[in-house]
N, C-alpha and C positions, 0 to 999 in steps of 0.2 A: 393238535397243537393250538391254545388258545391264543387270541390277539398279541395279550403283552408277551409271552414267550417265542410269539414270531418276531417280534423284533428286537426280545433283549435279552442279552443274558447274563444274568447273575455272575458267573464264573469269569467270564470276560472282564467287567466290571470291577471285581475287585481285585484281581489280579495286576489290572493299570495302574489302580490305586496304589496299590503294595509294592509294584516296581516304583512309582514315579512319585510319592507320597512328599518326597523329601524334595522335591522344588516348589511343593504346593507352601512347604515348612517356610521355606527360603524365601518366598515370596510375601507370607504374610508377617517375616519380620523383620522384608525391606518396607513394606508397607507402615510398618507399626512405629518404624522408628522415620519414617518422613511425615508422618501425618501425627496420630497418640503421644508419640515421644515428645513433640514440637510443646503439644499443650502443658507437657508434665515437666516443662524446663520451666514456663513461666507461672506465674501465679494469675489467676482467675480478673486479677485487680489490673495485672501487665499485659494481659492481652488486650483487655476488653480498650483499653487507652489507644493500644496499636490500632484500632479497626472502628475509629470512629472517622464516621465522612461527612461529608461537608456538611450536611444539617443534621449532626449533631447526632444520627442515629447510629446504632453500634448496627456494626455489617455483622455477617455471619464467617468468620476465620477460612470456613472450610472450602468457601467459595472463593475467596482471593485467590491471584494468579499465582504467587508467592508459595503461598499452602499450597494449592493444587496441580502445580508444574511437572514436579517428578512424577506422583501417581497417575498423572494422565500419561508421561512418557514411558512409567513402567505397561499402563494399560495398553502401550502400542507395541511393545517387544514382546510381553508376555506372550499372548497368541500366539508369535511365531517361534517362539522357542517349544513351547507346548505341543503344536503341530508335529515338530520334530522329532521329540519324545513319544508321542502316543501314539503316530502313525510308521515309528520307524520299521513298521514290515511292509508296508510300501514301498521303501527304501532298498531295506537290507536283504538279498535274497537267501540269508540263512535265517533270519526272524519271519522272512514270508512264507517258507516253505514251512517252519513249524506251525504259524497259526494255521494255514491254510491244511492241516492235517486235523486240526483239533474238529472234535464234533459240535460243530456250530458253521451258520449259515453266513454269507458274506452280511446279508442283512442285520443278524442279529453283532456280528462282529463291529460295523461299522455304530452301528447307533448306541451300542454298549460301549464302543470308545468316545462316542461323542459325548454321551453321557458324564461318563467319568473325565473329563477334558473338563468340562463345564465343571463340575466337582473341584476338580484341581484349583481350577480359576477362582471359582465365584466363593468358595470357603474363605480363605485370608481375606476377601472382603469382607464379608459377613462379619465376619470376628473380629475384625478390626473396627466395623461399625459395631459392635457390641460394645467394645473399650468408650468409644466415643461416647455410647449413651451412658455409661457407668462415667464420665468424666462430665457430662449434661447432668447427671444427678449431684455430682459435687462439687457444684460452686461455680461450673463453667458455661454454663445454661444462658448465659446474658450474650454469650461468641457464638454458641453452637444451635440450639432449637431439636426437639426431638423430629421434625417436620423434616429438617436441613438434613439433619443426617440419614435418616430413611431417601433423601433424595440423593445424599452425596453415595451411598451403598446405588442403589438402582442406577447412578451416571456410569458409573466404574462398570457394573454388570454389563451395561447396554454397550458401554463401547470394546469391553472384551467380547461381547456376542458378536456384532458385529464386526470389527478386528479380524475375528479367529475362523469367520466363515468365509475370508477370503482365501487366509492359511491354508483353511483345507482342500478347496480347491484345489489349489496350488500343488498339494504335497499328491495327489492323485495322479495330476498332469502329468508330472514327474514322474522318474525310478530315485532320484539321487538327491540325497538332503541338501547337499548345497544350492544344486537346484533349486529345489523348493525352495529354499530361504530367498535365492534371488529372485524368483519367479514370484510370489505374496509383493517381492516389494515391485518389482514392474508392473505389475495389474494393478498396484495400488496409482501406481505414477504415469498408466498408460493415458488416465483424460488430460494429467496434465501436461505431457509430451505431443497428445494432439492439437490443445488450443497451442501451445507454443509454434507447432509447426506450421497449424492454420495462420496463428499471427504473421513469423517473418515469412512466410510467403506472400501473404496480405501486405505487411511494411515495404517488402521489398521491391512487388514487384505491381502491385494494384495501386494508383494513382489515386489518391484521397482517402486511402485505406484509413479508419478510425477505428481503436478498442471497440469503443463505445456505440459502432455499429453494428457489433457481432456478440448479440446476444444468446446464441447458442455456443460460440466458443469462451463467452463466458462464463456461463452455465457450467462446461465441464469445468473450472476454477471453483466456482461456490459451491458444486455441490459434490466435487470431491470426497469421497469420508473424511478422510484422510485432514482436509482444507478444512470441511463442514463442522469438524469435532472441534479441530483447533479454535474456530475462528466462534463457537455457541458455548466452548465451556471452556473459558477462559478470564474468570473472573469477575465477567458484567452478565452471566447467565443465571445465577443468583435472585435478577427481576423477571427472569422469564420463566414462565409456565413451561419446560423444556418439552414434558409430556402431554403435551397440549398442540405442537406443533406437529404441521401435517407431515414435515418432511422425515421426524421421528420416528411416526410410523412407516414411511415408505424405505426406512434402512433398514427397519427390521423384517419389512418384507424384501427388499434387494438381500440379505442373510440370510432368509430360509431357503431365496433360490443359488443362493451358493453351496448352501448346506446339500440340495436336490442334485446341483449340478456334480458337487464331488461324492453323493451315492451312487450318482450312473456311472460316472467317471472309475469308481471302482469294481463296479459290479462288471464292465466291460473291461480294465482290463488284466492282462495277462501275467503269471507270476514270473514268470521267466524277463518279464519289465523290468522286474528290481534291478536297481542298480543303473537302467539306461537317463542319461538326460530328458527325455524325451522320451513318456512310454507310450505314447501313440502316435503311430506314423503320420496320419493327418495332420497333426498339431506340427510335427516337422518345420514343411515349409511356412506356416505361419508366423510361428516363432523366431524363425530363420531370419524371413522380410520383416517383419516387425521390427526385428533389433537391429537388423543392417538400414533398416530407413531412418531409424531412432539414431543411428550414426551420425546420419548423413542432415539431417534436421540441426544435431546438437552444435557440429562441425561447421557446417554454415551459418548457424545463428552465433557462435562463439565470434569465428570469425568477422561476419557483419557488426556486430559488436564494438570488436575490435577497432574496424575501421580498416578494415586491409582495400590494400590497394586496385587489386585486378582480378575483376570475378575469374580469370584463365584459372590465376595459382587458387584461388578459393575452390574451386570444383575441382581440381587436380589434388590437392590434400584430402579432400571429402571422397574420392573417388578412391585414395590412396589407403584411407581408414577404413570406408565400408569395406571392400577387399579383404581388409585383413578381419573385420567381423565374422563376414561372411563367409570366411573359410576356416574360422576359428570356429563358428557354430557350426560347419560340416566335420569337420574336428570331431569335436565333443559330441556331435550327434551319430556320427558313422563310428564311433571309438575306430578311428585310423587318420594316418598319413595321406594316403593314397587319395585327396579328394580334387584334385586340381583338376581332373576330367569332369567337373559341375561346374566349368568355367559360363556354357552354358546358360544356365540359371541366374550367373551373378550380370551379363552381359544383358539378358533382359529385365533384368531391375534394372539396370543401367539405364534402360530404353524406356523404362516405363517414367524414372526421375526424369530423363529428359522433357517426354512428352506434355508431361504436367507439368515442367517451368514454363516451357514455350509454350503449350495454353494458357498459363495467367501471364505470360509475359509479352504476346503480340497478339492476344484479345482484351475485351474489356473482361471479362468471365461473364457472360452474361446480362451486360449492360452496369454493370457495379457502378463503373468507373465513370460514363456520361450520363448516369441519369440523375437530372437535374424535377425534382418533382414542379406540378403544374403549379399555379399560385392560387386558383382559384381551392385547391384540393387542402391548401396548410392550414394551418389550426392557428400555431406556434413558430416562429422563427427567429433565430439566434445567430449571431458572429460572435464568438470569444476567442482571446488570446490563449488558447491551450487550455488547460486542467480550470474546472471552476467546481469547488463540489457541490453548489447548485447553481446550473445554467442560469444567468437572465433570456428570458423570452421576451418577444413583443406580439400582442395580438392583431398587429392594426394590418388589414390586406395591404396598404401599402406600400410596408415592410417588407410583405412577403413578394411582395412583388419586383422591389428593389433587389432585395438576397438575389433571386431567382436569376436577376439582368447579370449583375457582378459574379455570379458564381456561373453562368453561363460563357461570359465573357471571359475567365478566369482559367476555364478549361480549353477553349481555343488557344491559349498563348502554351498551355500545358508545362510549367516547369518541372522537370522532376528529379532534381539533385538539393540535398540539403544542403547548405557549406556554413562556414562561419558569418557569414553576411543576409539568412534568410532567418524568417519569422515565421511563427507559427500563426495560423487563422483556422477556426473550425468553422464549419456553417451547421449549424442543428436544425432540422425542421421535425414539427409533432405535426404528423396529418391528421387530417378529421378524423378518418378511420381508426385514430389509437394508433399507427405504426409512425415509430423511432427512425429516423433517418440523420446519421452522421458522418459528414467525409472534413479529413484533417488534409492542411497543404503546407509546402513551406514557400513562402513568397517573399519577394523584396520588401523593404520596410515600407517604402509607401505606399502597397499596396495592403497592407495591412492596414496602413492609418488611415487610407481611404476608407476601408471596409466598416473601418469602424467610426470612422464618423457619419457613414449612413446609416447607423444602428443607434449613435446619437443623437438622430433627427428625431427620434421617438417616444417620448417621453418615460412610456411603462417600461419600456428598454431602462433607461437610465436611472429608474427609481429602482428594479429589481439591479442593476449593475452594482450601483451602492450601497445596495442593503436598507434602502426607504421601505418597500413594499414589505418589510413584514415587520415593521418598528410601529408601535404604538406611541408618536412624538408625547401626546401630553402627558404620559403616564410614565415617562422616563427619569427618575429621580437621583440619577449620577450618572457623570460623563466624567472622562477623565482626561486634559487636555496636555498633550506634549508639545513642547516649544523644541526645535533642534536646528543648530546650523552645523556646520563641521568641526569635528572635535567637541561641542559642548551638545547640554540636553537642559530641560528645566520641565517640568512635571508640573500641574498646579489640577485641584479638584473642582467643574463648571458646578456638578449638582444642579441647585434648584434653577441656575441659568439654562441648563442643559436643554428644556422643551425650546426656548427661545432660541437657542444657538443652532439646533435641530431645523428648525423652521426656517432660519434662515438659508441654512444648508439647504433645503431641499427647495426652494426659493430660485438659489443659485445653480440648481441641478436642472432645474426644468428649463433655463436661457443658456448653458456653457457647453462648449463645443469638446469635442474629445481633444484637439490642440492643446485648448486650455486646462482641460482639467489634470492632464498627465503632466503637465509641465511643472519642471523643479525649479525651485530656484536656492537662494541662500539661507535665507530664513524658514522655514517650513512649520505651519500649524495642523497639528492632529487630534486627534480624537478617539477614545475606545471605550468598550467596555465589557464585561463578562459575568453573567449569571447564571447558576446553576437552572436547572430545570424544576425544583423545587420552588428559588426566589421567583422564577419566573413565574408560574403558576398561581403564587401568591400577588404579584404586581401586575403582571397580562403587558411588559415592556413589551416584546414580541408577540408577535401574532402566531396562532399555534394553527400551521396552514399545510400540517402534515407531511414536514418537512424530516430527514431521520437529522437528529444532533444530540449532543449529549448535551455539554454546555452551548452556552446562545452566544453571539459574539457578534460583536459589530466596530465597525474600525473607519475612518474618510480622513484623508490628507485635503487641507485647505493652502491654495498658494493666493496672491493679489489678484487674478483674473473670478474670484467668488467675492463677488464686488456687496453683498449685503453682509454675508457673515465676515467680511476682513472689518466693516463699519461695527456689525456687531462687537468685535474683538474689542475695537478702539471704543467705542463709546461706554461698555463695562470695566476700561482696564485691562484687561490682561491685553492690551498689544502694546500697550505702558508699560504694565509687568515685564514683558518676557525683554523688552528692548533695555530694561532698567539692568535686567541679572545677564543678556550679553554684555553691555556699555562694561560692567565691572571686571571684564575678562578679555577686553581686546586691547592690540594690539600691530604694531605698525614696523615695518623693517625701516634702520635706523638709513640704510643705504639700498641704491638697487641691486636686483639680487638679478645675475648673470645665469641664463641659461647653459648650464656648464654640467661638465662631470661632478661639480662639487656636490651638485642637490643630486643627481640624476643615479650615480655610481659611489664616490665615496661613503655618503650614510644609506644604502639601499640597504646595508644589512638593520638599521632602527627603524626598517620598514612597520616592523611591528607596531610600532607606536603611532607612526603617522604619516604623513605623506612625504615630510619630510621635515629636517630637524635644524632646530638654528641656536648658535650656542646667545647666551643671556644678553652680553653685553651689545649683540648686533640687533636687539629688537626694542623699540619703547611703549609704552605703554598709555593710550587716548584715555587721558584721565579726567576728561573733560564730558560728562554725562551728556549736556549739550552736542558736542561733536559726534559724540557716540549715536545720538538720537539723527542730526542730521543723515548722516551717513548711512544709516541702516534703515530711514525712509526714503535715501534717495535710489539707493543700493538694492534693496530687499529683491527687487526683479532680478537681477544678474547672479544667473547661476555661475558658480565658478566654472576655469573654464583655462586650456590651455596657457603656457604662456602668452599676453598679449603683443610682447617686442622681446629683442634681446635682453634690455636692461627693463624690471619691472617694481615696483614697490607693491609687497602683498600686504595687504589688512588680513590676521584670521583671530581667533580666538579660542581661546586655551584656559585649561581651567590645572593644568600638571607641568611640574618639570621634571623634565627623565634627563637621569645624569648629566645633568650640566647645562641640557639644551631644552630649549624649547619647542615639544612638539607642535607644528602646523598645519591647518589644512584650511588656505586660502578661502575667504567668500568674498574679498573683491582685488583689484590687480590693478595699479596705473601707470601707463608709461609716464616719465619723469614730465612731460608737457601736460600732461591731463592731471595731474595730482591735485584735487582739491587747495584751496588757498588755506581750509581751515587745517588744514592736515599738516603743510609745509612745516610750521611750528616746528612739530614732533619730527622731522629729517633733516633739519636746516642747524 
């Protein structure tokens, strides 16, 4: 017997083909008509229009998310319907008993169906990328690239290889195709059933717990196949070398040792398996605990979720489901009734969940939870208010020395219930060494705004806060400035002021306190802007400091405590402008308006429109440019603000009237003895 006839064989191979030909059919004429068909609907001139992006250059069709949605989700079913098909004498123990009679080796059996598996698969694509280049030849060539298509055929192949060597696994494990179908998709979803159960255990029960410090249960999210396919060929992969990536190759090696694991898997075991849940006893209890713990994780995290009330009823329902897992999978695994004598088994998982709540729940887990690192040891150190998707850091020892007092301090008091009256504070530290350290809290609010106005004692803190540290001020050639008080907006373009208004901003950033800077008021000046990654490379607005972003973005709300740039405002105009386009839209109640059901309950349902609603004739209108100006210099500071008295006279400003009334939302309030003298006019 030479090499290739030990492990394949002809007869095997075509015989798969001849039974199973006609899903290969079915596949590549679902294929042909999500992908071929799409282009032979429109003409070469209509597509190419669809698929131009921001600068101008036509993408490649085949790569959009749009195009390539379905074939990527047929690429994930395929394999497991296949699986089922080719391997059903695994299964079936009347198709196993006949192969396993024919004169051929499990060897040559096994790799002559894998063979032909692959065959089934990878043909409809082939051939469908043949359509694609014969639609490249005419006329479609400017959407498509012969380059694109040879890489869209090798996307498809790679992710059914990989795919479908989970499947097979799978179908080995097993005796029963249902089985196997469920079991491909549990192995596929086992990493991410572990970070999840890693997490609320961490949420729940470990004090300062952060995502963002558990970079190996991160890990199993990103490099899920499953996550990892979705999240690299999904329409911005297109710029990436896909096959040039390390981790490309290391799935096609995780696939050949699937492919390894389900030839032993078969070669070991038994034909009289077919048919069982479960064809080998070992794998039993594995399966068993895995899926009754996968319960008892899904049940508590649901619940926690939730927000239920008394961890008692939360572990008595979770106690009450795995149970019925766990005897549902001696069920299906003993095929009988009779399993309630395994009480047993289920009583020491029982004891083993306990065990490991009460270790993370009355230890730290190995100091997780108090260790506060040294100051002299930080690199980098951070206070943010939750989610930032790039941290500001401060380098200064100072810094790190302050965090270290407040975060040591922080955990002596130890709060650890979230409610509706706490706040989120992260501490991030980067230590010299390169290792990531971050714990999340939820704290009163003042403890928050203290945290964080020791983070704005620092300067490179506050330039990276704001988005200074990677702005190139004098190379900034538009800024786009919004004016907003309540109810109204005004837009106007800084441009070539923009370096200068910049500067002043960041002027006012290196003297203003976190108080001041967060603080609102009635009036409000802002700032943005947004460029592609292209405009940006040609201008260098941004500093390119190996940051990941698609587009660039930069954004800063200014109030009266940004004492150069409010002077700036006013000495170019726009704080003239923006007060000139309020003045022509304000607005004065003719009488005072009574803290009542009237505003509070009767129009709550025109809540949609405003805060609340006054019909025409009970409001006048400050038509006095002058008065308008006084008032909104004297005013600008006073954020609105509950009622001030019972009876109150509101100024707001409105630019709509809806049905009859005048939507409002107050930006200043006088009781009838504080009313401005220039105001009375307009109520008297």
């Amino acid at each position: 017997m030479n090499l290739l006839t030990y492990w394949f064989n002809p007869g095997i191979y075509r015989n798969t083909l001849r039974r199973f030909k006609w899903g290969s059919v079915l596949y590549a004429v679902i294929l042909f008509f999500l992908v071929p068909f799409v282009f032979l609907t429109n003409s070469p001139e209509e597509m190419a229009r669809g698929y131009i992006n921001f600068d101008r250059t036509i993408e490649c069709a085949l790569f959009d998310a749009r195009m390539f949605l379905f074939p990527l989700l047929t690429a994930f079913v395929v394999p497991t319907v296949v699986s089922l098909l080719v391997f059903n004498f695994a299964h079936s123990p009347k198709h196993g008993i006949f192969v396993h009679t024919l004169p051929a080796t499990r060897t040559q059996n096994y790799f002559s169906t894998l063979l032909a598996a692959f065959t089934l698969m990878f043909i409809p694509v082939i051939l469908n990328g043949i359509i694609l280049l014969i639609l490249n030849a005419c006329g479609y060539g400017t959407i498509l690239g012969v380059l694109n298509i040879l890489k869209w055929i090798m996307i498809n192949i790679f992710i059914l290889f990989v795919m479908f060597s989970v499947a097979t696994a799978a179908s080995f494990i097993t005796g029963n195709p249902f089985a196997g179908a469920a079991l491909n998709i549990i192995i596929h979803l086992l990493p991410i059933a572990l970070y999840l159960a890693i997490s609320l255990i961490g949420e729940v029960f470990l004090y300062g717990y952060s995502y963002a410090t558990a970079p190996f249960t991160m890990n199993l999210i990103t490099y899920t196949p499953v996550i990892w396919i979705a999240r690299n060929f999904n329409g911005s992969y297109y710029t990436q070398e896909i096959f040039s990536m390390g981790a490309t190759y290391s799935y096609i090696i995780m696939a050949l040792v699937f492919y390894a694991i389900g030839f032993v898997l078969y070669k070991l075991r038994k034909i009289e398996n077919c048919g069982d849940v479960i064809a080998f006893a070992v794998a039993k209890p594995i399966v068993k605990y895995t899926l009754t713990t996968a319960a008892a994780v899904a049940v508590l995290g649901i619940l926690y979720g939730l927000g239920f009330v008394s961890w008692g009823v939360a572990f008595t329902v979770a106690a009450v489901i795995c149970a019925i897992v766990y005897f549902a999978c001696e069920m299906l695994m003993g095929k009988t009734l009779k399993v309630w004598g395994k009480y047993k088994g289920f009583l020491g998982f029982a004891l083993a969940i306990v065990l490991v709540i009460s270790f993370c729940a009355f230890t730290s887990v190995f100091g997780y939870e108090t260790r506060v690192p040294d100051a002299q040891d930080i690199a980098q150190v951070s206070i943010s208010k939750g989610y930032y998707e790039e941290i500001p850091y401060s380098d200064s020892p100072e810094a790190a020395l302050a965090v270290t007092q407040l975060h040591k301090k922080l955990l002596e008091k130890r709060p650890v219930v979230q409610d509706k009256d706490s706040y989120v504070i992260d501490f991030s530290y980067i230590l010299k060494n390169g290792e990531k350290l971050d714990r999340e809290y939820y704290v009163p609010e003042d403890i928050q705004k203290q945290a964080m106005e020791i983070m704005f004692g620092y300067e490179d803190y506050k330039m990276a806060y704001a988005g200074l540290d990677i702005l190139n001020i004098d190379k900034v050639d538009k800024l786009n400035l919004d004016i907003e008080c309540p109810n109204f907006g005004y837009a106007y373009a800084l441009n070539e002021d923009a370096p200068a208004f910049l500067k002043a901003f960041k002027e006012d950033m290196k003297q203003i306190s976190y108080a001041d800077y967060i603080r609102t008021e009635n009036i409000m000046f802002s700032v943005n802007m947004s460029i592609s990654p292209q405009e940006n490379a040609e201008k260098g607005m941004f500093i390119a400091d190996g940051r990941s972003r698609g587009y660039y973005h930069f954004s800063a709300t200014v109030n009266s405590s940004f004492k150069n740039t409010m002077e700036f405002l006013k000495e170019n105009g726009y704080y003239d402008l923006a007060v000139s386009k309020i003045a022509q839209n304000m607005y004065i109640t003719k009488n005072t308006v009574v803290k009542s059901k009237t505003l509070e309950e009767e129009y709550s349902y025109k809540e949609i429109y405003a805060n609340y609603m006054l019909e025409h004739e009970a409001v006048a209108k400050i038509d006095s440019p002058k008065d308008a100006k006084a008032l909104i210099d004297e005013y600008i500071k006073d954020k609105e603000s509950d009622f001030v008295s019972d009876e109150t006279y509101l100024v707001f400003v409105t630019a709509n009237r809806v049905d009859g009334f005048w939507p409002g939302s107050n930006i200043v309030e006088f009781s009838p003895e504080n009313l401005p003298d220039y105001l009375r006019k307009y109520v008297d």
